[in-house]
TORTITOR-423038 format. One record per residue (C-alpha): residue in three letters; x, y, z. Coordinates in steps of 0.2 Angstrom, whole numbers, padded with zeros to 4 digits, always signed. Each point is the difference from the previous one (the first is absolute). Layout:
% residues N
alaXYZ ...
***
This chain:
% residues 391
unk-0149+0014-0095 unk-0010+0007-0013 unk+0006+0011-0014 unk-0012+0014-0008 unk+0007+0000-0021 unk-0018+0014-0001 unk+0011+0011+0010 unk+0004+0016-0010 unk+0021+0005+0005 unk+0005+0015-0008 unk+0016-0002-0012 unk+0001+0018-0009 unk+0014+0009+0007 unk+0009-0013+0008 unk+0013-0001-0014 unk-0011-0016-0008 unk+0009-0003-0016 unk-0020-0008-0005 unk-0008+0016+0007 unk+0011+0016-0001 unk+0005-0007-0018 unk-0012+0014-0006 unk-0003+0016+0006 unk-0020-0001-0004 unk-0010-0004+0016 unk-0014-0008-0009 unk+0010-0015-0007 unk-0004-0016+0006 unk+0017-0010-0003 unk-0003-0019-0001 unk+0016-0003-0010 unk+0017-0004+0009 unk-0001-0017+0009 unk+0000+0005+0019 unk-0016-0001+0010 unk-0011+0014+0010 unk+0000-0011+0013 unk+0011+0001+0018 unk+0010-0014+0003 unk-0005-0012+0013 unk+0000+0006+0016 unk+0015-0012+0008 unk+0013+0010-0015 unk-0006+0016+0004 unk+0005-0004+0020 unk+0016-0010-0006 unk+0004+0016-0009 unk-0005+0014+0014 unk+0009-0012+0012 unk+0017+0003-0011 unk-0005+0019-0003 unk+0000+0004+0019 unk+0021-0006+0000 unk+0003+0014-0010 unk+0016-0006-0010 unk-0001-0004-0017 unk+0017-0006-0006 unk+0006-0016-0008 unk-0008-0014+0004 unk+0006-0021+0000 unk-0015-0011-0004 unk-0004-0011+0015 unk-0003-0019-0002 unk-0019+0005+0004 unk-0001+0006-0015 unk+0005-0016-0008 unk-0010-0011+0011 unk-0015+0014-0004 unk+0002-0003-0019 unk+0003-0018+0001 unk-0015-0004+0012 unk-0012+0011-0009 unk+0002-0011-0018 unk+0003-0018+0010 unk-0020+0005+0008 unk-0007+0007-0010 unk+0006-0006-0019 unk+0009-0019+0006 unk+0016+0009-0007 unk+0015-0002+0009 unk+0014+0011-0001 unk+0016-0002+0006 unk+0006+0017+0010 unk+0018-0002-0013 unk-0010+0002-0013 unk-0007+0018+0003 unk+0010+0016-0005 unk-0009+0014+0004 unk-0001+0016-0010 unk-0009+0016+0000 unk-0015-0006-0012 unk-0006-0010-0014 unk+0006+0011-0012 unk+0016+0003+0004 unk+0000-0020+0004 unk-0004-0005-0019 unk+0013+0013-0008 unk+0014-0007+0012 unk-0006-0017-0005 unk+0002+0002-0018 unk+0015+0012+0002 unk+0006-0018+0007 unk-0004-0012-0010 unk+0002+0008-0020 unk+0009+0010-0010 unk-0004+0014-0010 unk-0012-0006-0016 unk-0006-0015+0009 unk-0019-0004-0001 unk-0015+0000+0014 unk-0013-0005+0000 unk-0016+0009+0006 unk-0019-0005-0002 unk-0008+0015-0006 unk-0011+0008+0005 unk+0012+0001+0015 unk+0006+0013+0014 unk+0009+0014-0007 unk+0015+0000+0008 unk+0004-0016-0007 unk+0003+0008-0015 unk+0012+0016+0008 unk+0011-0015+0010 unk+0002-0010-0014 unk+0005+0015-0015 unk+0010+0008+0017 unk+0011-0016+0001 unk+0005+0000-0022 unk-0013-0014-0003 unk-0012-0002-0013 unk-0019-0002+0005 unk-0006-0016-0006 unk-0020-0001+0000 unk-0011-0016+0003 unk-0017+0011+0000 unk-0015-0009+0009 unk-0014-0003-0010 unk-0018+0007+0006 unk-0014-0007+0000 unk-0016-0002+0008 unk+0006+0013+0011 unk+0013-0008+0005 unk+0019-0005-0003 unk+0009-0015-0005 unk+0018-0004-0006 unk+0006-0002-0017 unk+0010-0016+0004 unk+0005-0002-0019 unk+0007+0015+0000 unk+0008-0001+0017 unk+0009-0017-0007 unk+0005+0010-0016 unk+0008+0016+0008 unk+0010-0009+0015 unk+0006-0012-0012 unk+0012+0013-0008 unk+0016-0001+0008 unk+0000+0020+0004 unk-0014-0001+0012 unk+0009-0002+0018 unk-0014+0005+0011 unk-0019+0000+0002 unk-0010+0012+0010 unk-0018-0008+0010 unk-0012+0012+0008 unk-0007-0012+0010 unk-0015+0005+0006 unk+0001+0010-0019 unk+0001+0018+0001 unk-0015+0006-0009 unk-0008-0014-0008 unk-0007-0006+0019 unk+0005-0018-0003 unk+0007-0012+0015 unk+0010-0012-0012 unk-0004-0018+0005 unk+0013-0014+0004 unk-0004-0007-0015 unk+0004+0016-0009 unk+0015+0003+0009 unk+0007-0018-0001 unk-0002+0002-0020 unk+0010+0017+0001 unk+0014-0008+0011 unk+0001-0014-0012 unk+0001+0009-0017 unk+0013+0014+0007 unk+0011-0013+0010 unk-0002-0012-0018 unk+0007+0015-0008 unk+0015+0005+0012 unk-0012+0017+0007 unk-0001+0004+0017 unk-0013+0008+0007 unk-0003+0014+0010 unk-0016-0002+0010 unk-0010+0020+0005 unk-0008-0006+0015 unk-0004+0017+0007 unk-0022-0004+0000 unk+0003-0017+0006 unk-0012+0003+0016 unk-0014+0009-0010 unk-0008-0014-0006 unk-0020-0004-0002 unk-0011-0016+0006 unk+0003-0011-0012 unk+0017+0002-0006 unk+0016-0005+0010 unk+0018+0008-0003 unk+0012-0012-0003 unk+0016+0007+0003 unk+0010-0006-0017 unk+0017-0006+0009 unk-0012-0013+0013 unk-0005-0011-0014 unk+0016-0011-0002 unk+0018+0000+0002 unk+0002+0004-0016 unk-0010+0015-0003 unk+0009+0005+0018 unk+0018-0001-0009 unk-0005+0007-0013 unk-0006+0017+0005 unk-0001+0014+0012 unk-0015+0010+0009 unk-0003+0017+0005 unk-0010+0002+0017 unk-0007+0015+0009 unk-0013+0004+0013 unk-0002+0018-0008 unk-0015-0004-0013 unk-0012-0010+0012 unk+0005+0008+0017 unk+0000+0018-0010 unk+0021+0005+0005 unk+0005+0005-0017 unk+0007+0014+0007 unk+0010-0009+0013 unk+0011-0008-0014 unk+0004-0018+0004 unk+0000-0015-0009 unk+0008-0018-0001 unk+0009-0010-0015 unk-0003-0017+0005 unk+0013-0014-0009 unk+0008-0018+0004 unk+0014+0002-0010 unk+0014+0010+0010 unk+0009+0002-0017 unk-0016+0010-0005 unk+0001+0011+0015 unk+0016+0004+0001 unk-0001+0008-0018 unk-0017+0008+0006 unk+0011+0008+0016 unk+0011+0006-0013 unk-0013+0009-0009 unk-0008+0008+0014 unk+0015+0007+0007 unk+0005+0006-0019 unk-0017+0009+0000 unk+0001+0004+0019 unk-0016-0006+0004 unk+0008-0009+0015 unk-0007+0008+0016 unk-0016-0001+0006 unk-0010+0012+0012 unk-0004-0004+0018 unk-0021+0002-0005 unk+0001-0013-0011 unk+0007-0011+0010 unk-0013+0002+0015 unk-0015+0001-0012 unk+0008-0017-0009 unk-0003-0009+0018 unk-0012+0007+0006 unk-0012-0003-0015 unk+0007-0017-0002 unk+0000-0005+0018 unk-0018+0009+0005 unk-0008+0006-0016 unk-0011-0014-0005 unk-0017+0006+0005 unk+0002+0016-0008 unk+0004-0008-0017 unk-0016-0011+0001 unk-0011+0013+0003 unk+0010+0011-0013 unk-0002-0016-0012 unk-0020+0001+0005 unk-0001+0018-0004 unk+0009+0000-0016 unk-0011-0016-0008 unk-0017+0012+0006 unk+0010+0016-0010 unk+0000-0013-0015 unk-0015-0006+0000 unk-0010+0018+0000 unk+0010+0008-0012 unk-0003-0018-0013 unk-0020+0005+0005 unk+0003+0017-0003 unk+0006-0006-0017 unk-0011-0013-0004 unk-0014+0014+0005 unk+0005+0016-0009 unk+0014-0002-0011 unk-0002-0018-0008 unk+0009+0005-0014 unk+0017-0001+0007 unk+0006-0018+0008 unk+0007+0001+0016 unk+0014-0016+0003 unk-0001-0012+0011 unk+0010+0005+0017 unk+0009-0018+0009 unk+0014+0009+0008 unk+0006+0021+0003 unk-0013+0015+0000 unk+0004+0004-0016 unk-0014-0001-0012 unk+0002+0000-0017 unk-0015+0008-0010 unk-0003-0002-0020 unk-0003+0019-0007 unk+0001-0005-0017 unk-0017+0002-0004 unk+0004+0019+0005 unk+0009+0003-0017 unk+0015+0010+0008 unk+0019-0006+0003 unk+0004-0004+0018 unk+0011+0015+0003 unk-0014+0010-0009 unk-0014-0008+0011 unk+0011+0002+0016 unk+0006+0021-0003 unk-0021+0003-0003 unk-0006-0011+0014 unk+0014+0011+0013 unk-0006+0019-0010 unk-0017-0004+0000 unk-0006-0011+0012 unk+0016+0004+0011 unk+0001-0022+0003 unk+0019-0005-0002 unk+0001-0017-0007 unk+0014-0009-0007 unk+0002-0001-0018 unk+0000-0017-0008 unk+0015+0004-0012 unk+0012+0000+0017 unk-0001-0017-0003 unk+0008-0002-0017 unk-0013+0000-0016 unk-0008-0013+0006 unk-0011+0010+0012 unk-0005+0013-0013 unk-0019+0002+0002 unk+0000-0005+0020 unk+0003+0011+0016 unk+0004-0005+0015 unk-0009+0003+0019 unk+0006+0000+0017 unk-0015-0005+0008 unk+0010-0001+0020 unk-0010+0013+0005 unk-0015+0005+0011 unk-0018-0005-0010 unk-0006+0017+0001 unk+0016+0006-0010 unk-0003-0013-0011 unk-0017+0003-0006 unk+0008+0017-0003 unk+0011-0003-0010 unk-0013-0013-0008 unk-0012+0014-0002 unk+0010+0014-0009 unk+0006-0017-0014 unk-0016-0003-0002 unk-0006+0020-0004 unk+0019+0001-0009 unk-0009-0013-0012 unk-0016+0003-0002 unk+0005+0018-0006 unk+0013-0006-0010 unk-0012-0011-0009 unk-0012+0017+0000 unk+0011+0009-0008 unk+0005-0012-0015 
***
C-alpha cells in the first residue's frame, strides 16, 4: 500500500513528550528522535487487534516474537541469531546500563566515540564508571575514527567496555565492515568488549550498508554484545521494547541479573505485537519511509547550499539525524539553541548533549513531513540572517 509521510498528524495535546514539552504553540520541535510519522499500517492493526481484548496484564513473550527478531536480521542483514541468545528488556537504554551494571565494577573505563548519544554518558556515570572519550575527528563534513587513539585508550587495563553507535548517533556515519573489523580487533587485542548501539541499524541511505558489528567473525561474535529495537525505524519508542543479543550464556546470565536488579524485566503486551508485526509485515513501509527521509535530506542540503552556505551540513549515511556546523554563527551551542527556541520558536538539539566535542553543531530531526521542514528551515534561516544583522 502506499504511505502518505506529507500527511500533517496532529501531536499537541496528546501527551507528546517532543510536542507538549513546551507550552508555546508556535514551536516547531525537531529535537527528540521519534518520528511525525504513523507507524505502518500492519502495527497499527496488530495493535487495534490486541486493544479490542481489553486486558492488559502481564504478558510471556511468545516464540513468534523470537522467530520475528530472528527472521527479520537473517533477511534482511545475513545475521543469524540464535533465539537463546536474546534477552529482551524494556529499551536500549535501560539495556546498556544493565550491560555495564554487569560486566564492571565501579571506576572502570568506557569507551564512547564522541560526538556520541547522550545517554551513553548518564548510563555509564549511573553505573560508577569513568567516561573514557575516543572523539571522532571531522572533516570534510564528515566523521572518522581516531584509531591511534582508540589503540592507546583500550590499551590501559581499566578500560572493560566500549560503547558503538552503529549507525552513529549524530555524526550520520554507517561504519563500514572494514571500520568495524578494525574496532573489533584493537578492543578484543586489548581484553575490551564491546557493546554495539544498533538502535538506527534500518535507517540507512543508498550507498551505505549496516553491518551489524557481531556478523563479521566469530570472534567479534564472542567478544561482544548488541542492543536491538524496532522502536527508532518503525517509530514505537513509546512502546518500550528492546533486545540484548549475546552468544555467551555466561554474559547473559550476568545481564539477567542486572535487569532484574534494576527491574527492568517485564515488557508490555504493545511492544510485543508491534515487534511482530513490524518485523513480520513492515517492510514496505520502511522503504518508502527510507525514500522519504533521503528526499528530506537532500532539500534541506539544497536549502543549505542555496541560502546559508556558510554553515556545512554533514553528510547523512544512516538515521534522520542531521548534524549541522553553526560555528560560523559565533554563539555556544546552548546559546544558539535557547535563541533559535525564543526567537524563532525551532527546537533543536544542542551540540554540547554530546560531550565538548559537538560545541558549535545542533542537531535536526528531519522525520517529518516537507512542509514542516521547510518550516522550521525557514525561521533558521531568518534566526540568521538577523543575527548576522544585528552584529
Amino acid at each position: 500500500m502506499y504511505y502518505d509521510f506529507d500527511e500533517i498528524i496532529p501531536r499537541r495535546n496528546t501527551r507528546s513528550y517532543k510536542w507538549d514539552s513546551t507550552d508555546d504553540d508556535r514551536v516547531l520541535p525537531l529535537w527528540v528522535a521519534d518520528m511525525d510519522f504513523r507507524t505502518a499500517q500492519p502495527v497499527v492493526d496488530a495493535l487495534a487487534r490486541r486493544v479490542q481484548h481489553g486486558i492488559f496484564g502481564y504478558v510471556r513473550v511468545p516464540d513468534e516474537y523470537y522467530a520475528a527478531v530472528t527472521g527479520w536480521f537473517a533477511r534482511r542483514h545475513g545475521w543469524h541469531i540464535e533465539r537463546e541468545w536474546i534477552v529482551y528488556t524494556s529499551g536500549v537504554v535501560p539495556a546498556l546500563s544493565v550491560i555495564i551494571k554487569a560486566l564492571t565494577r565501579p571506576g572502570d573505563g568506557v569507551v564512547v566515540q564522541t560526538p556520541v548519544y547522550n545517554c551513553f554518558f548518564s548510563s555509564i556515570r549511573n553505573n560508577g564508571c569513568r567516561v573514557v572519550t575516543n572523539p571522532l575527528l571531522y572533516e570534510a563534513n564528515t566523521y572518522r575514527i581516531d584509531f591511534d587513539d582508540l589503540e592507546r585508550k583500550t590499551a590501559d587495563p581499566s578500560v572493560k567496555l566500549m560503547l558503538l553507535c552503529n549507525p552513529h548517533n549524530p555524526a550520520g556515519r554507517v561504519w563500514s565492515r572494514d571500520e568495524l573489523r578494525r574496532i573489533g580487533e584493537i578492543c578484543r587485542h586489548n581484553g575490551v568488549k564491546v557493546v554495539a548501539d544498533e538502535i538506527h541499524c534500518e535507517l540507512v541511505y543508498p550507498g551505505h550498508t549496516y553491518t551489524p558489528f557481531a556478523s563479521i567473525d566469530e570472534s567479534l561474535l564472542q567478544n561482544s554484545i548488541t542492543c536491538l529495537s524496532p522502536s527508532k525505524a518503525f517509530n514505537l519508542a513509546g512502546l518500550q521494547i528492546a533486545n540484548i543479543v549475546s552468544c555467551d550464556e555466561a554474559v547473559r546470565q550476568a545481564i539477567d541479573r542486572a535487569i532484574n536488579i534494576n527491574e527492568v524485566c517485564d515488557v508490555n503486551p504493545f511492544g510485543i505485537e508491534a515487534t511482530i508485526a513490524a518485523y513480520n509485515e513492515g517492510e514496505e513501509w520502511l522503504t518508502q519511509l527510507l525514500d522519504y527521509l533521503k528526499v528530506n535530506y537532500d532539500f534541506m542540503c539544497r536549502f543549505f547550499r542555496t541560502f546559508l552556505p556558510q554553515i556545512p551540513v554533514t553528510k547523512l549515511e544512516g538515521t534522520y539525524l542531521v548534524w549541522t556546523d553553526c560555528r560560523a554563527l559565533r554563539l555556544d551551542s546552548d546559546t544558539l539553541q535557547a535563541r533559535l527556541l525564543k526567537q524563532a520558536g525551532l527546537w533543536l538539539n544542542s551540540g554540547t548533549m554530546y560531550g565538548a566535542e559537538g560545541e558549535g553543531f545542533v542537531r535536526w530531526n528531519i522525520a517529518c513531513p516537507r512542509s514542516v521542514l521547510h518550516e522550521a528551515l525557514m525561521r533558521f534561516r531568518s534566526f540568521v540572517e538577523s543575527l548576522s544583522a544585528n552584529r
